[in-house]
C-alpha positions as CSV (number, residue, x, y, z in Angstrom):
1,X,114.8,126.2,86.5
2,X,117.8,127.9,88.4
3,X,120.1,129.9,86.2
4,X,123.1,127.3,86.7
5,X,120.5,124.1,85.8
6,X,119.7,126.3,82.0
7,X,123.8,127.0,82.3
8,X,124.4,122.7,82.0
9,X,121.8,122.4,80.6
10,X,123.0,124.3,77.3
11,X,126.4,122.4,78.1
12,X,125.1,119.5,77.8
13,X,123.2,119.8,74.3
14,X,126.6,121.4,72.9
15,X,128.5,119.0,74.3
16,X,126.0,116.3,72.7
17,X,126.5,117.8,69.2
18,X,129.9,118.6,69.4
19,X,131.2,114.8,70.9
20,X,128.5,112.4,71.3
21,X,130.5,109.7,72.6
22,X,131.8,111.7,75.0
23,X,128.0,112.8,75.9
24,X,127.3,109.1,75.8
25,X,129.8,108.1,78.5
26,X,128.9,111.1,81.0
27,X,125.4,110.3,80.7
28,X,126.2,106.2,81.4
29,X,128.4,107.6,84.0
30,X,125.5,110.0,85.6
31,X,122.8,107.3,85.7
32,X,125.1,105.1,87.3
33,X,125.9,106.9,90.4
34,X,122.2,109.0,90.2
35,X,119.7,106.6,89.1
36,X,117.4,108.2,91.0
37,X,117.7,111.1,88.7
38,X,116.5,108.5,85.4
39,X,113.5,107.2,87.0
40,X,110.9,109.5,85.4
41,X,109.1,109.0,82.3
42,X,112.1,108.2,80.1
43,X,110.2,106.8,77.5
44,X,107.9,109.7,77.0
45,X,110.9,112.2,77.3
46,X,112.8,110.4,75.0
47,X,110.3,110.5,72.4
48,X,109.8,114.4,72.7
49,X,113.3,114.1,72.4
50,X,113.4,112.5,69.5
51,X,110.7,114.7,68.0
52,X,112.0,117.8,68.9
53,X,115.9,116.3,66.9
54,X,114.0,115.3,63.6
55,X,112.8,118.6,63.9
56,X,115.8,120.6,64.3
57,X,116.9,118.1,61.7
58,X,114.7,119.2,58.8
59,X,115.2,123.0,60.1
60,X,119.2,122.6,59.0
61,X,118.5,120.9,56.4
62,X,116.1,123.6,55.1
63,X,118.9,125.8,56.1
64,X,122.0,124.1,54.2
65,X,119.8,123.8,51.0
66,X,119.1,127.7,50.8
């Protein structure tokens, strides 16, 4: 991955965290005029996704309680 895909890449989770409805509408926005960029295993990827979140989850959590 080229330095400027990591670069909005990291945009993109921050901007997820800080305004996800903002996040949301870029996202609708991108798949609209790039479906062609959507068409991989979304399923799959959304579930590491998912995985990966509850896990950060329960590492902040961890965190706020100490």
């Amino acid at each position: 991955m080229s330095n400027l895909d990591e670069s909005i890449g990291k945009i993109l989770l921050e901007l997820q965290k800080e305004d996800p409805d903002t996040f949301k509408k870029l996202m609708k926005k991108a798949q609209e005029d790039h479906p062609e960029l959507f068409e991989a295993d979304v399923d799959k990827d959304n579930k590491e996704i998912e995985k990966y979140n509850l896990e950060v989850d329960e590492y902040n959590k961890k965190i706020d309680e100490d």
